[in-house]
Each structure stands twice: as structure tokens, then as C-alpha cells.
N, C-alpha and C positions, 0 to 999 in steps of 0.2 A: 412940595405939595403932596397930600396925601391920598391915595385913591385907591377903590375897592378894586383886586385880581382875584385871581382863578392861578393858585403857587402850583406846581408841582414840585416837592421836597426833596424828591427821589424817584427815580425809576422802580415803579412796582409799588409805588405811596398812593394813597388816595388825594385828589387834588382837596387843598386847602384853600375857603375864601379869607382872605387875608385883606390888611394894608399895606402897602409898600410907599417909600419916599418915592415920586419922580418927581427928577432933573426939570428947568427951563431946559428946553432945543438950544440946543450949540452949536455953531455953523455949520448946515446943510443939513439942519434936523428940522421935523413939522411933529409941533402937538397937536393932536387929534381927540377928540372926545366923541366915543365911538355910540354907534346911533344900534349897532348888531352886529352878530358874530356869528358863524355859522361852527356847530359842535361835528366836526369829520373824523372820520373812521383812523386819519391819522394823525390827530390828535392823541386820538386811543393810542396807535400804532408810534408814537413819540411817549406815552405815558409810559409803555409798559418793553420799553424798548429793543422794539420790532427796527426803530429809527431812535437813531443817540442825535443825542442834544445834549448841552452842558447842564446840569441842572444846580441849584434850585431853577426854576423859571414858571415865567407864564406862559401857559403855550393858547392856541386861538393862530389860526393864520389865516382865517376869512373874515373880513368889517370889511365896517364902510362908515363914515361918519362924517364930522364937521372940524374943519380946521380952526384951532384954538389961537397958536400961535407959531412963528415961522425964525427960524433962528438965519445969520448971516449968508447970504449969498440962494436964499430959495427964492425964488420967481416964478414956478410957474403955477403954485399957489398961493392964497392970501385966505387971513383969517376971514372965517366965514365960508369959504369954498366947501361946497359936500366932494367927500372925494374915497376912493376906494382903497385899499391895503390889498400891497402887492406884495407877495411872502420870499418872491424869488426874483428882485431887482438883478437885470444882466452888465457886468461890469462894462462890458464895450470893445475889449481890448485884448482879451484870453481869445485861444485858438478857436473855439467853440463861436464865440461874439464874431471874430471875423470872420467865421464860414458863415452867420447870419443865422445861426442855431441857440440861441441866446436861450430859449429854454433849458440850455446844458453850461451852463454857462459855469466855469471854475469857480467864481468868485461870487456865487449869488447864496451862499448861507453862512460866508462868515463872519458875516453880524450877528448871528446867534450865539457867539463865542464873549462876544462884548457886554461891559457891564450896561445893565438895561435900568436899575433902580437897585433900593435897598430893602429889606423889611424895617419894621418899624425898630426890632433890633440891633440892627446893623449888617444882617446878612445881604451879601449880594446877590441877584438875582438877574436873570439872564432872561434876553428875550424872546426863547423857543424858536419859534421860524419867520424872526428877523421881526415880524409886528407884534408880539404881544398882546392879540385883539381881545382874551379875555379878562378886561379890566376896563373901569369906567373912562379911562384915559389913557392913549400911547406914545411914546414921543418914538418915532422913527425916521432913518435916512430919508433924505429927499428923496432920493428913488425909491423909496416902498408905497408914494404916494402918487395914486393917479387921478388926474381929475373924471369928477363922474359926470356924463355928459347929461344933458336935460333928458326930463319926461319919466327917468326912473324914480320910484320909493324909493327913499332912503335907505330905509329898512331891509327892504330887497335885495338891495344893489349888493349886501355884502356879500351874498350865495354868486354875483357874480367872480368872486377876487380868489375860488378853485373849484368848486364842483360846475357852475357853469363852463368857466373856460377850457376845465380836463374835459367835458365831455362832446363838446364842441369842436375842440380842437382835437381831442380823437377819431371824430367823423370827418372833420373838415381836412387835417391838417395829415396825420399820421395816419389814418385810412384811405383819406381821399376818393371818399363815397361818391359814385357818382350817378345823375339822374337814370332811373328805371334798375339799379342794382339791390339788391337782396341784403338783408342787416338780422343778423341776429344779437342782442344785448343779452350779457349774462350779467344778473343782479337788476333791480330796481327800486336801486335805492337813489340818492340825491343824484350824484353823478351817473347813474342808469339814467333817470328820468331825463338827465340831461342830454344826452347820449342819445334817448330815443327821438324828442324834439329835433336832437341838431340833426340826425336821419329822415326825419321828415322832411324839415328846411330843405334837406340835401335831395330831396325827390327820391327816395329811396322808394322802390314798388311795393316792398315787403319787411316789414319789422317783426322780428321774433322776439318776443321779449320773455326772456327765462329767471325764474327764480324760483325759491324754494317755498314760498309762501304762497297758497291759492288764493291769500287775502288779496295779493298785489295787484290783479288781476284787473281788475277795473282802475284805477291809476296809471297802470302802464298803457292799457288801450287811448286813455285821455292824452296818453303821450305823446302817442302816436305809433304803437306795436298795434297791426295785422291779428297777431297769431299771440299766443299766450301759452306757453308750455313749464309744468309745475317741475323745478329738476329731477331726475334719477339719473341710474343708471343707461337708462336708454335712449339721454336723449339728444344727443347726437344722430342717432333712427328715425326720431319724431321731424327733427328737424330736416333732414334727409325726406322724408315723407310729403312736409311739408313745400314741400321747393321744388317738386316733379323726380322726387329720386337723383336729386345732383348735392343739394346743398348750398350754402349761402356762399355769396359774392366774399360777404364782410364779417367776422364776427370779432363783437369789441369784448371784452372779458373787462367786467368791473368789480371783481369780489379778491380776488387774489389770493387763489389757493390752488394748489395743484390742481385738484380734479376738476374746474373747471376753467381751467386754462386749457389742460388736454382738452375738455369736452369741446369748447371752442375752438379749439386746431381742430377735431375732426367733424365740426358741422358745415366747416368750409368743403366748397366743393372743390374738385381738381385745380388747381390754381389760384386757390383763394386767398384770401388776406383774414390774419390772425392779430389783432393789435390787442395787448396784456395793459392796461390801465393799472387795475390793481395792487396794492403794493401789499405783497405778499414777505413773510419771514422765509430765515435760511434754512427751514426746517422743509418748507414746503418745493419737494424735487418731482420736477418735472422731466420726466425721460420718454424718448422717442431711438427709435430703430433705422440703422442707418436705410433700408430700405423701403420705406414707406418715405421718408426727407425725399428722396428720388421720384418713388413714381408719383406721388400726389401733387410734387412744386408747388407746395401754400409756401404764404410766407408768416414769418411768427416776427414780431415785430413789441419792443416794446415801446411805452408813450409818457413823457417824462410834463407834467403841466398841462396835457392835450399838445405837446408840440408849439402853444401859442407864442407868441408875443405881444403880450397882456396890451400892452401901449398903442400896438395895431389893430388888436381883436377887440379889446373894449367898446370903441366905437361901435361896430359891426352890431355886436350883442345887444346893445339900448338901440339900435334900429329893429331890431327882431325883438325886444320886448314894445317898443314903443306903436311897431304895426300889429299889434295880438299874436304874432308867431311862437313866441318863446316864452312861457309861464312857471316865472320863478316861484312862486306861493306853491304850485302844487310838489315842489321837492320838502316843502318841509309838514314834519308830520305834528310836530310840536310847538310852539315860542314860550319859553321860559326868562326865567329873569336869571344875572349872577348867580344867585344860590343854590340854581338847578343843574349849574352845570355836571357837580358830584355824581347825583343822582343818575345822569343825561348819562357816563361814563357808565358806571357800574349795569343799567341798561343794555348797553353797546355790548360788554364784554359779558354779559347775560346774553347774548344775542338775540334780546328784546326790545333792542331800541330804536327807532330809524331814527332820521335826521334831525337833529333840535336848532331852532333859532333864540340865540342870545338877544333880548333886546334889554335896552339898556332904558 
């Protein structure tokens, strides 16, 4: 059957809305016929390859949608289930899965490697990070699909399946925010915005919410940031200033680039906690002095998923949407349809675009 994607042809190519043949689900596959998609910075960061993928492919690793159809041996969906797309399925059984770190898991993108569909040609095409969420339809491993619990949008729910759960599970999980401590957020964008909520949730005293845009500024306060500081150079001081001349408990870094990665190590106070979200290229080196590691004892920590596991935290997060705590609508700045997603890109890497939602 034939259905509209979002190709990428090549690394460095502009994405193509094309058709492609997909497959019926073949035992332990669900077709899904996707409800939205969310457009992420590493999307971008998989287009222009910051992160390899095999390509041609579709790439998209946030939906959420409705089950089509379910091939041999899946049970814990049924057509008709709304359900979420989970980019990074953990095998079970790799060294990672048995310490209970399934976010790291060896074995959770080697279906990006596998043939995903065809073009109308005959080329094979691959399905970016395991779901292929930008196309009308995805047939993916049972494990890429979680059931999405009542009370969420449909539509919504797919900003759950990475910018929600990274930024959540980097407060929750890889920071381990805890009530009355100190938060600074560098970036406010989807995954900022998430990040600042889940420091709320977390009873955080103080939110700094840093970015380079003074537009942000009212969105991130809604987030739940205290304090609002526009980047420079300075502002590791500001935020220092801001916190009685100590510095912050927590600072999550969501942009992924050297300089504020360092800026974020040093708005921590003596002892703080440094957690790197962002996924930054090889280009961008981050250097520290062996004397300053010593006297200050941060720690710098990176955060692979927010640390979650999707199948435990899922739950949690449609409780926090379902009681008004956690407002996924305000991460995105856009909803566009398929053909926007090109546009959505070339934006991005103009660095004038924030977060777009695919709806279908």
C-alpha cells in the first residue's frame, strides 16, 4: 500500500515528500496510521549528519497514532488502540538492559538498519530511528509501540514519545531535582519547555530559564522559570547573582554546543549538578582545567532519552497532563501538515524555527 513520507535521500539532501510502498506487519510488527509527529532538532541533527542513519530514509521519531493492523504474535495492542512511538525499544538482555538502564540499551536502533519500505521505484528506504513517524502510515516492531493511557489528545501525545520524556527524565531521572533546589534551563525550546515544567512538578524553588531570544521570555515564565536571563557572555554572573552569589543546585543544558554547556557547568554552585541533554557535534569541544574539576566538585553528567523508560514513565506523564500540571500545546510553536515539513527544516538550520507539529 502506498502512503505519503517525509524521504531523506542523502545526508546533506533536502527532505523529499514522496510515496513509498509499505509492507502488511509481519510477525511482531503494528501498522499504525499516525495522528502527529513532532519536527526535533534531531531530526535536523540525523539530516545533516550530526547522527548517521542508513539512508534513503524517513526519519520522524516522535507520533503517536492509531493501530491499523497487528501482525503474528502482538497482544498488547489491537487495531484501533491510540498508541505512542517509542524511537528507542530496549532489548532486555544486553549489559545495559540488565543493570536496568534500558535507556542505553545496545540493541535499541538496530532497526534503523532494516528495510522499512520501497519508493514507488524500487529503492529501499530505511526507517530513520526505528519509527518512521513522518509518513501517513508506519509499520513498526512491537516494541516501538506503547499504549497511550486515557485522557491524553491524540495529537499531543506524540510530543510525549522524546521531548517530553528527555526533559522530564532529565529532571527526574539524570538530575534528580529535588524539592526546594535551584534549576537553571539553558534553551527554551520544546525539550527546555519540558524540562522547565518537569522542575516545577519537582518542586524546584527557582527556575532560570536561559536562552538567546528575549522573545522566549513569556513562554518559559508559563513554564514555570522564576527568573529569565537573555544568553551572553556573562551569564554564568547573572545567574550567580541570581541565587545569593552561590549558583544553581541543577543546571540542565538543552542546546548542545560548547559554550553553553561550559556556561552551564559554571552556574552551578560548588557541588552542583551539570546534566548535557543536548546533542551536540564532534566539532563542538568542551575543555575544563584539571584545577577547577577539584575545587568546585560539580558534576557534568550526560542524559541519553531523559534516562527514562518510556513503558514506566509514560504512565506518570498522562497523570501530569491529565491533572493540568504538564502542558504539552505550549512546546509547540507551529502544526503544519506533511508538506511543511521541508520548510520546518531549512527553518531549524536558519535558526528560525522552534518546534513544529506534523499533523496528519
Amino acid at each position: 500500500m502506498a502512503v505519503r513520507a517525509a524521504v531523506l535521500p542523502a545526508v546533506g539532501s533536502p527532505l523529499e515528500i514522496t510515496e513509498i510502498e509499505l509492507p502488511a506487519p509481519g510477525p511482531g510488527q503494528v501498522r499504525v496510521r499516525l495522528a502527529a509527529a513532532g519536527v526535533c532538532h534531531s531530526d535536523l541533527s540525523l539530516s545533516n549528519g550530526t547522527m548517521r542513519v542508513p539512508v534513503p530514509a524517513v526519519l520522524g521519531h516522535e507520533g503517536a497514532g492509531t493501530v491499523v493492523a497487528t501482525g503474528e504474535g502482538v497482544t498488547h495492542v489491537a487495531p484501533g488502540d491510540a498508541v505512542v512511538l517509542n524511537w528507542a525499544p530496549s532489548c532486555g538482555s544486553c549489559p545495559a538492559c540488565a543493570r536496568g538502564e534500558v535507556w542505553l540499551c545496545a540493541e535499541a536502533l538496530t532497526g534503523a538498519a532494516g528495510l522499512h519500505a520501497r519508493t514507488v521505484a524500487g529503492t529501499e528506504v530505511h526507517p530513520g530511528l526505528n519509527v518512521a513517524a513522518f509518513a501517513e502510515e508506519t509499520v513498526v516492531a512491537a516494541s516501538c509501540v506503547l499504549p497511550l493511557p486515557e485522557g491524553v489528545p491524540l495529537t499531543d501525545a506524540a510530543l510525549l514519545g522524546c521531548a517530553v520524556l528527555t526533559g522530564y527524565g532529565a529532571v527526574h531521572h539524570a538530575a534528580a531535582v529535588r524539592p526546594g533546589e535551584t534549576v537553571a534551563v539553558f534553551g527554551a525550546g520544546g525539550v527546555g519547555l519540558a524540562t522547565m515544567q518537569a522542575a516545577r512538578i519537582a518542586g524546584a524553588a527557582q527556575i532560570v530559564a536561559v536562552d538567546v531570544s528575549p522573545a522566549k521570555e513569556e513562554l518559559a515564565r508559563a513554564a514555570g522559570a522564576t527568573d529569565y536571563v537573555v544568553a551572553s557572555a556573562t551569564t554564568p554572573r547573572q545567574i550567580r547573582a541570581l541565587t545569593g552569589g552561590q549558583g544553581v543546585d541543577v543546571a540542565v543544558e538543552c542546546v548542545g554546543r560548547a559554550v553553553s554547556i561550559r556556561a552551564a557547568w559554571e552556574s552551578t554552585r560548588r557541588g552542583g549538578r551539570a546534566t548535557v541533554v543536548g546533542i551536540g557535534g564532534k566539532e563542538e569541544q568542551v575543555t575544563f582545567n584539571a584545577l577547577e574539576i577539584f575545587h568546585w566538585g560539580r558534576t557534568l553528567s550526560g542524559c541519553v532519552y531523559g534516562n527514562c523508560d518510556p513503558a514506566r514513565d509514560l504512565p506518570v506523564l498522562a497523570e501530569h497532563v491529565r491533572a493540568g500540571r504538564l502542558d504539552l500545546g505550549m512546546l509547540v510553536t507551529e502544526r503544519i501538515g506533511l508538506d511543511g515539513i521541508p520548510a520546518a527544516f531549512e527553518n531549524m538550520t536558519a535558526g528560525k524555527g522552534g518546534r513544529s507539529l506534523v499533523v496528519f
